[in-house]
N, C-alpha and C positions, 0 to 999 in steps of 0.2 A: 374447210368450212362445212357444217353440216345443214344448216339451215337453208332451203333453196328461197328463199324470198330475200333475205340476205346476198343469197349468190348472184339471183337473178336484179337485185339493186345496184351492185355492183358492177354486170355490165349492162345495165341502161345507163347508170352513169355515165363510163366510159365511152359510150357511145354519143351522146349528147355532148360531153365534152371535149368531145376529139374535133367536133366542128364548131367555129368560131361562128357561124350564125346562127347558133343556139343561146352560147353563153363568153363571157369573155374568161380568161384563165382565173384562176382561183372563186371566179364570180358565180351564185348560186348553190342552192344544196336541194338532195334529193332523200325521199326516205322510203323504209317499207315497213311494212308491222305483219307482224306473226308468233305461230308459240312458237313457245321451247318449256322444256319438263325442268323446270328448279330444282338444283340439284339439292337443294335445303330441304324442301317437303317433298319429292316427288313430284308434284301437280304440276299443269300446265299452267305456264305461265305467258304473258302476252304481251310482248315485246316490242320496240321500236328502235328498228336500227337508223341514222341520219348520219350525212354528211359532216365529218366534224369540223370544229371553227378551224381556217385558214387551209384547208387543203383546197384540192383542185379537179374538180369529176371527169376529167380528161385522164389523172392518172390516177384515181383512188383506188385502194385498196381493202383489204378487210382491218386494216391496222388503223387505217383514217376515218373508221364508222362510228360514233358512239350509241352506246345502246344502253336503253330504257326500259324502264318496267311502265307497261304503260297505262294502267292502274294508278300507279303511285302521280305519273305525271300528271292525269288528269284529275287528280284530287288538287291539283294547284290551286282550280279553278272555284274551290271552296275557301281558298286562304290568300286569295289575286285580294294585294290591298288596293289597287285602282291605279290608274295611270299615271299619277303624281310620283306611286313609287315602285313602279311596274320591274326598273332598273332589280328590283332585290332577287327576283322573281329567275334570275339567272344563276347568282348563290344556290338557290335554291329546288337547280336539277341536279344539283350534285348527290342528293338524297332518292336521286330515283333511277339512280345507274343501277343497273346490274353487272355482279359479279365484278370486276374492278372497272367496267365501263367504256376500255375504251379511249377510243378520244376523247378530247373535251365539248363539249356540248355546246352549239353556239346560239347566239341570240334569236335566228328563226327556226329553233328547235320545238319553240309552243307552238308554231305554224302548224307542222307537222305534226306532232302530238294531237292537236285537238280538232283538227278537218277530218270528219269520220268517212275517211276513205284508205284503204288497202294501201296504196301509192299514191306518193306527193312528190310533183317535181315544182322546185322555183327556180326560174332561169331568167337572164340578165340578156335578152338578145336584142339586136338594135331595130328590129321590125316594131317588136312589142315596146321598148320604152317609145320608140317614137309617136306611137300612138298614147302611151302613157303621157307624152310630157305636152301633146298636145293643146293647146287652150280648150278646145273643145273635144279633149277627150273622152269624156263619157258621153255624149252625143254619136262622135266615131264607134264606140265599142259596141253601141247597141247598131249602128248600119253596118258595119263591118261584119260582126259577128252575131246580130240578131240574139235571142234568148241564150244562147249557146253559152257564152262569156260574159260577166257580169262585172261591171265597172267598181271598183274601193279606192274613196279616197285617199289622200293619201296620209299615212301616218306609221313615225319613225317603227322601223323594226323591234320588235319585242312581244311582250304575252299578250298586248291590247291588240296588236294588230294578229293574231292566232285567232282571239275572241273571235274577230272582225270577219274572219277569213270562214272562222266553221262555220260562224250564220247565213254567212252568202249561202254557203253550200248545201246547209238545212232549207233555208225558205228557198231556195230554186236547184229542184232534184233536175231537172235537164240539163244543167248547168257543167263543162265539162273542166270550168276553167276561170279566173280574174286576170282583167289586167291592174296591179296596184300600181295611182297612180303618181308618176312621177318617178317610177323606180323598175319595173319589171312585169313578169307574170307568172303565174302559180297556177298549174294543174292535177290535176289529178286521174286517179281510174281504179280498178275494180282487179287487174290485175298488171303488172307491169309495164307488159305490153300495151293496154290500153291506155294507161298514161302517159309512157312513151309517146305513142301516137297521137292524142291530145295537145300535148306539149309541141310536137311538130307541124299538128293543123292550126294551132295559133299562129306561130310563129310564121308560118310558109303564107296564110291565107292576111295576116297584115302587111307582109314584102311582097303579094302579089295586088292587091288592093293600093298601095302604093303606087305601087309601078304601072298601075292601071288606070290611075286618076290622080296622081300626083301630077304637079306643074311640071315644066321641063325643063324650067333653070331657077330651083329654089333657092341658091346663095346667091340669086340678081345677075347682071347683065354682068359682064369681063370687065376688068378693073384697069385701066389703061396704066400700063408700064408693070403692070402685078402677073403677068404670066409667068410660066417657068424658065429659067433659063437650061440653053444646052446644057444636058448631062453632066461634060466634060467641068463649064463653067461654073453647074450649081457643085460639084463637088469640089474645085478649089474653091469657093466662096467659102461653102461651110465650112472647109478646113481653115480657113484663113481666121474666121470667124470662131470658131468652136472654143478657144483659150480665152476670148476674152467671155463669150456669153459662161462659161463654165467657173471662170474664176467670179460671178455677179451671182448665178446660183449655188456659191458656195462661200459666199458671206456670211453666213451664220454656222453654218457647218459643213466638212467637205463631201463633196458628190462626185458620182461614176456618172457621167451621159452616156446617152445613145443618138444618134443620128438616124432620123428618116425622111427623103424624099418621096413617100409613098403616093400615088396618083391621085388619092383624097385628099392628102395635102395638100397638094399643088393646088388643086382645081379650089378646093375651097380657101384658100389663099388668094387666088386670081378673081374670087367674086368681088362685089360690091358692098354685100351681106354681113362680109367679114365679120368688120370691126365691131359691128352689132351683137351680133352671135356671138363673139368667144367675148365679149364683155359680160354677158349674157352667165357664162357659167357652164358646168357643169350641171347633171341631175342625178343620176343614179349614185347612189350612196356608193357603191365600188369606185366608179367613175371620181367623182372628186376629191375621193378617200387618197387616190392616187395620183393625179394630176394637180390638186390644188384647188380652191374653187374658179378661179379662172385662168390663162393664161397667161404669158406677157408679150405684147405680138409689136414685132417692129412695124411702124405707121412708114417707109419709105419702100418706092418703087427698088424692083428687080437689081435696076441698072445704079441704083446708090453706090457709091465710091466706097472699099473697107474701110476707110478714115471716116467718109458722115456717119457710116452702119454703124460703127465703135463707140462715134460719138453718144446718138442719137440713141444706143442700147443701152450706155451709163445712164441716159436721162430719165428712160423710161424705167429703169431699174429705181432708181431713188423714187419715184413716184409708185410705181408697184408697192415698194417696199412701206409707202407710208399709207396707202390702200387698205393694201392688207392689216395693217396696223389698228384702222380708222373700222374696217371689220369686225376685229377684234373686241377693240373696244366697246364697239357699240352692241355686241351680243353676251358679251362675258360677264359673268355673277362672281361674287364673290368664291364661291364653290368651284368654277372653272379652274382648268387645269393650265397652269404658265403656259404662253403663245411658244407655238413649237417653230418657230421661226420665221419670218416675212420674205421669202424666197419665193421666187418661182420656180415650179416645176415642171414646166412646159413654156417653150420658148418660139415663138413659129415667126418665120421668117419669110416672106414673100418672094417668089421665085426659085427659093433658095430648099424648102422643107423645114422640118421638125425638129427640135433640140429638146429631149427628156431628161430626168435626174432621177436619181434614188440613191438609195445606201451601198445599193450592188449593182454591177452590170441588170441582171437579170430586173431588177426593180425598176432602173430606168428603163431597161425595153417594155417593160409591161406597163409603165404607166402611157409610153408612147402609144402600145396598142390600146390601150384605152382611152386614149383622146382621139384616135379613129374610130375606136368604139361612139365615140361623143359626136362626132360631126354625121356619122351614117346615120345618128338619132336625129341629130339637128335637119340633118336633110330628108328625114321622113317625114318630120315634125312640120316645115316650112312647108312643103310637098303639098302638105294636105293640108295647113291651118297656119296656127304662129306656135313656134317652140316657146314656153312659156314651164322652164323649169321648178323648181320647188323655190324657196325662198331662202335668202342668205341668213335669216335666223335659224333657220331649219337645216341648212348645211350645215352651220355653226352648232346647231344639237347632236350632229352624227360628226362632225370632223373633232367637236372636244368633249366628246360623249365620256363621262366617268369608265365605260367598260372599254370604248377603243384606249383610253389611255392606259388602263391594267393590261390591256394586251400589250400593248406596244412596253411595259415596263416589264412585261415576261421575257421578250424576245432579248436571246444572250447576247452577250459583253462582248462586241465586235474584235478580231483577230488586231494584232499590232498594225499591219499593214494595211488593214483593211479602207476603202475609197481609195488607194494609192494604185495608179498604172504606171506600169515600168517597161522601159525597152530595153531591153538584153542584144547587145550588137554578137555576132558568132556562137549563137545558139541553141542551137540544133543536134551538139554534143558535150562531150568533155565541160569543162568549168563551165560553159556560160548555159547549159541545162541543169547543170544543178544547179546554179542562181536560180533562175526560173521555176524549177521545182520549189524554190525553198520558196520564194517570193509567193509564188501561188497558195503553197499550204499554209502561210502569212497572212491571207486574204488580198493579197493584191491581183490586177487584172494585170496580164503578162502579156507584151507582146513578144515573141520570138522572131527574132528580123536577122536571117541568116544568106550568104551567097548562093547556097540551095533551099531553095523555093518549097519543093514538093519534102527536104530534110526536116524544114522549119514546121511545116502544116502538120507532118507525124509528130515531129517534137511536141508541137500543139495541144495535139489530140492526147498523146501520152498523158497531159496534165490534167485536160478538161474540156469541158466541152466550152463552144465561142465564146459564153459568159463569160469564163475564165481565163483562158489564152489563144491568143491566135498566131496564127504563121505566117511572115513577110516577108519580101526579096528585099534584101539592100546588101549592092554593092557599095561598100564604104567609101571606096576612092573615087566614086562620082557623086558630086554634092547633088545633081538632079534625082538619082537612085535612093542618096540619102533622106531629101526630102520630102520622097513618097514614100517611105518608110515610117518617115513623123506624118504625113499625113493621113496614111493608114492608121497606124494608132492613134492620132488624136479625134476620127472620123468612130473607129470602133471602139472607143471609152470617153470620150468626151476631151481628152485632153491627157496631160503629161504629169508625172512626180519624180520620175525617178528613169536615171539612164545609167545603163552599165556600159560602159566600152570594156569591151574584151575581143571582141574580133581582133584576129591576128594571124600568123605562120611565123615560122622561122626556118633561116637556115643556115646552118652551122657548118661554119668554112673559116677558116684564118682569114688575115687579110691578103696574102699575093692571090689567094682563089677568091677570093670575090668581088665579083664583078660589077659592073657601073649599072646592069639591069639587075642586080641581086640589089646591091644598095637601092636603087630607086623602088623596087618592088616592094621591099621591107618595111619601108619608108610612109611610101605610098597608103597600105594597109594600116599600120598601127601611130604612124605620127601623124600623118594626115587625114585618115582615117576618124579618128578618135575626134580630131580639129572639127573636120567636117561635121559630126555627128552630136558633138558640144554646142557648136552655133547654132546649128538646127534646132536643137532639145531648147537651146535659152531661150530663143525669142517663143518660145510656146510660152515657158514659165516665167517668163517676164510677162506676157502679157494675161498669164490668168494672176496673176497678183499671191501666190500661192506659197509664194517659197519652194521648195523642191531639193533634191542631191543628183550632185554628179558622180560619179564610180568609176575609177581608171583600173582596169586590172594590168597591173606595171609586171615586177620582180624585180626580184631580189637583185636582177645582174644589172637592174638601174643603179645599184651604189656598188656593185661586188663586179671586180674586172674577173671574171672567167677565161678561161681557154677558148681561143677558134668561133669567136661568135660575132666579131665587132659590129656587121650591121645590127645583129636582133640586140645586142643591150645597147646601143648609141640610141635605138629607136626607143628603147626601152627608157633611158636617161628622158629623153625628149619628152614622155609620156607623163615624167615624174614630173617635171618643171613644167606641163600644162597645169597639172593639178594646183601647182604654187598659185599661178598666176591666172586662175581661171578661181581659185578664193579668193582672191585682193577683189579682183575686178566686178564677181556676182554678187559679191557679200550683201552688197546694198540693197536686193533686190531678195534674200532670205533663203537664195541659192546657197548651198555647202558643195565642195568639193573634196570630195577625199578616194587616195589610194590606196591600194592593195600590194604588197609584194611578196607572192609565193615563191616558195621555192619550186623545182622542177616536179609540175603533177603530173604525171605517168601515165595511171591508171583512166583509163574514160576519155583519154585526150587525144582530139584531133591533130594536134600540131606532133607529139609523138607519136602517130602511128602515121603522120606522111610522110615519116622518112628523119625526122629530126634526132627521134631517139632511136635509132640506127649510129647516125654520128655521132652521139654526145656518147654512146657505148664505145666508137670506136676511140674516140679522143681519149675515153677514161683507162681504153682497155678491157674491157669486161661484156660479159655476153647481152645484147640486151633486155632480154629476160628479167634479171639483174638492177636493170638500171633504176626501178623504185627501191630496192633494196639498199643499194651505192648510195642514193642519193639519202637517207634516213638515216646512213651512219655516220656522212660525216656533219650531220648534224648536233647539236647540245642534247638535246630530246629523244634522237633515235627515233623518229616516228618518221615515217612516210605520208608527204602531205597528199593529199586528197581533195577530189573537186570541191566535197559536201562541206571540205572542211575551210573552204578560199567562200563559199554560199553562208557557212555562217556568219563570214567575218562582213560581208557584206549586209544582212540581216541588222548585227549589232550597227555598225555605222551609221544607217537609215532608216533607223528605229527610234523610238521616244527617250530613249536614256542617253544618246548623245546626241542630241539637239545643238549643241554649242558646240559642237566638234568640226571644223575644215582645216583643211590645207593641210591635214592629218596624213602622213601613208604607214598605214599598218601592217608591220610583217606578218606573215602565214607559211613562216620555214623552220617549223619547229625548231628554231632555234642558228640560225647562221652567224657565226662572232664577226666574219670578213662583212659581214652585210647590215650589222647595228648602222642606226641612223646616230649620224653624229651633228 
């Protein structure tokens, strides 16, 4: 990068949004203006680099700035056909990039553009809205901040509100900064650093001014029976709980949760206030962009039974659902864009913490931090005055805003799997890592749930970071082990799609050598194993109403009698005839079941490198080395099967083009004639 006003915007960005009490993620943008020599005529030309639409100034880079000529942009301000159609006014920075510009330019790019100052920060922090959403916040801006910071009402983001912003800053040169309200605030300075530092004397001097004169229990007295429950208890509740709230926000279409009991939660769940306030709403255009305009909050004490919780959330759910509706309605033009669904997306529970949603892990965590973002507001707002956010016509202008819905019609054609979580039982190597891998670059959230703990957490990480997969202990043969396995995954994704049983061993002995603890051990792992791990998985998707698959990774030696192996294929048989009878019995409920049977995978496999394929070399005679080679020839095909290649077969089954498929078991043995299903 050659430009230092450029360099130097880049890290104040990063600096502002590395800390959460400045701005919330992806929330805010910052700018700088400077020359550079046109490489068209020589001349200098005067530039403005900004934050492009949907990045994040915690991790921006020079690839996420778009940049303006900025001449061209403020001749806008000669062709601004007025507020009515301010919307066009966004078209039409595309005419004033330089050179190919960059990111794309987003709707408070006239902010920037026409505040005649060097650097412009607008930041989204919960000190600032709180005095923004205030009732009497322009009263507070001028005691708080005296001449310093100058009050704008409020009005939705675009070229009208740039107008808005440069006048403040022309008729009051002392001026270092706005709070706009009902949404955030905007500073500015002379050189980087100076705005920087502006942007942090607002922000620092309304959370100290708070905390100075704010009341000392603004969500009201304690809420009898609404306090937290132990740890131990709010985390089985939520788990208990999570499939059913998951499959109500995902009526319309499916969702990834997140869980949080975070201490704002609780406390403001334990007030009195509550039910007031989150009825109340959202304010910050980020804020409900993401969360929904309100919440859906169970009205029952801590100590409610999971049966009244279950009940009592269906209730409130049908009434949310016809809320939202009645919103709709009553703001929507002919013009507005089809209702993007009557869901909620934030779900708070008393005693218990937070239930979020979005399209990806990452979207439900972030809309969760933003409904903490919402309550630190609320609690500034009550603090000092009554929270008194913007208006639900005016939510309804920024949530079915014509350009949120162009973006939101930009954003690409989500992966096959994508909203789908999946547990992969034994995978942390060999076949049930390539599942995982495959599932993941699918877009599914993966849990990896293996007998080594710290194998599973690497496995993990190899795929992605926590959005993406995480690492769990489950021992299969104990149903207590099994079902902190499901409720780790249903706690870190919100719920359940899809379960692989593949966890296994074998060991390969005739029958006079094998023994009564060899049989039971065999047994234990993949017949009962798979048992345990199936019951667990149903009652999740039975009770998010969702439908879902089951996955048996069998073999071949379930229908092919082999040499010296009776425990591993009797176990293997068993495996085959859960998948029958685990299709008859889920069918109802839109659960599928289907198998798998590979031939012997070699390569990447745990179960052959602990000794398995030692014996199966010595049974055949052949060096083990060898024994992927052996095993491809005496196949139809000649191929040597492969984890990646038992991961696609899984892929296809729990994918959209067989939908109508269970009780299914699909070979993966390039080809075995002893082993055709008859």
């Amino acid at each position: 990068m050659t430009n230092q006003a450029a360099a130097d915007l880049i890290a104040r960005s990063n600096r502002l949004g590395a800390d959460p009490k400045n701005t919330n993620y992806a929330g805010g943008n910052t700018s700088a203006k400077g020359t550079e020599t046109d490489p068209v005529t020589g001349e200098p030309v005067e530039l403005l680099w900004v934050k492009g639409s949907g990045g994040d100034l915690g991790t921006l880079t020079e690839q996420g700035l778009a940049v303006l000529r900025l001449d061209r942009l403020r001749a806008l301000v000669d062709v601004y056909p007025g507020v009515d159609r301010e919307d066009e006014m966004v078209a039409a920075f595309d005419y004033t990039l330089h050179g190919k510009g960059g990111a794309a330019p987003s709707i408070d790019t006239a902010m920037h553009g026409l505040v005649d100052a060097a650097h412009v920060d607008h930041l989204h922090p919960d000190s600032g809205i709180a005095i923004a959403t205030a009732a009497d916040g322009e009263e507070l801006t001028r005691k708080i901040f005296g001449d310093r910071v100058v009050w704008v009402p409020w009005r939705r983001p675009g070229f009208q509100l740039g107008l808005d912003i440069a006048e403040v800053k022309a008729q009051n040169p002392q001026a270092i900064g706005c709070i706009l309200g009902g949404h955030g605030i905007t500073a500015w300075g002379d050189t980087s650093e100076e705005s920087e530092q502006n942007s942090l004397w607002i922000i620092d001097t309304a959370a100290a001014y708070i905390a100075e004169h704010g009341t000392a229990d603004p969500f009201g007295a304690e809420l009898e029976g609404h306090g937290p429950l132990e740890a131990s208890e709010r985390r089985a509740k939520a788990a208990a709980l999570a499939a059913t709230i998951r499959g109500l926000a995902s009526h319309d279409r499916p969702m990834v949760g997140h869980f949080t009991d975070a201490p704002e939660v609780l406390d403001f769940l334990a007030r009195s206030e509550h039910p007031r306030l989150a009825a109340l709403g959202t304010s910050c255009p980020d804020h409900f962009l993401r969360t929904k305009v309100k919440p859906m909050v169970l009205d029952l004490p801590a100590s409610a039974s999971i049966e009244d919780s279950v009940a009592r959330l269906k209730e409130l759910h049908e009434a949310y659902r016809a809320d939202y509706q009645a919103y709709y309605d009553a703001h929507a033009t002919a013009e507005s864009p089809a209702i993007r669904g009557a869901d909620p997306l934030i779900v708070l529970v008393p005693g218990v913490g937070m239930f979020s949603y979005g399209a990806n892990k990452q979207t439900a965590r972030v809309a969760g931090e933003f409904y903490v973002n919402a309550i630190n507001v609320m609690r500034g707002a009550e603090a000092l005055s009554t929270y008194s956010p913007i208006s639900d016509a005016e939510k309804f202008r920024i949530e079915y805003w014509a350009l949120e819905e162009a973006k939101l019609q930009r954003m690409p054609k989500p992966k096959p799997h994508a909203t789908r979580i999946a547990l992969v039982t034994g995978a942390a190597s060999g076949i049930g890592k390539a599942i995982a891998t495959r599932l993941a670059a699918e877009g599914a959230c993966v849990v990896i749930a293996d007998l080594d703990l710290e194998k599973a957490q690497a496995a993990a990480a190899e795929i992605g970071n926590a959005d993406v997969a995480i690492g769990v202990q489950a021992n299969v043969t104990d149903a207590a082990a099994v079902q902190a396995a499901i409720d780790d995954a249903v706690l870190a994704f919100g719920g359940l799609d899809l379960v692989v049983n593949n966890a296994g061993l074998s060991l390969s002995k005739p029958l006079l050598e094998t023994t009564e603890a060899d049989w039971d051990l065999q047994h234990d792992v993949m017949a009962k194993g798979s048992f345990l791990v199936s019951k667990a998985a149903a009652r999740v998707l039975i009770d998010q109403g969702l439908g879902g698959d089951i996955i048996y990774i069998s073999s071949k030696n379930s229908v092919f009698a082999g040499p010296n192996n009776i425990a591993y294929s009797a176990t293997k048989a068993d495996q085959a005839h859960q998948v029958r009878l685990l299709a008859v019995e889920l069918g109802e409920y839109g659960i599928k079941v289907n198998g798998i049977n590979p031939d012997g995978v070699v390569r990447g496999s745990g179960i052959f490198a602990s000794g398995w394929g030692a014996n199966r070399a010595k049974t055949y005679g052949i060096e083990e080395e060898d024994l992927g080679k052996f095993y491809a020839q005496r196949t139809i095909l000649k191929r040597e099967v492969l984890p990646e290649n038992v991961a696609n077969a899984v892929i296809v089954l729990t994918g959209p083009e067989l939908s109508h498929t269970t009780g299914l078991h699909l070979p993966v043995d390039a080809g075995v004639a002893a082993a055709f299903l008859r």
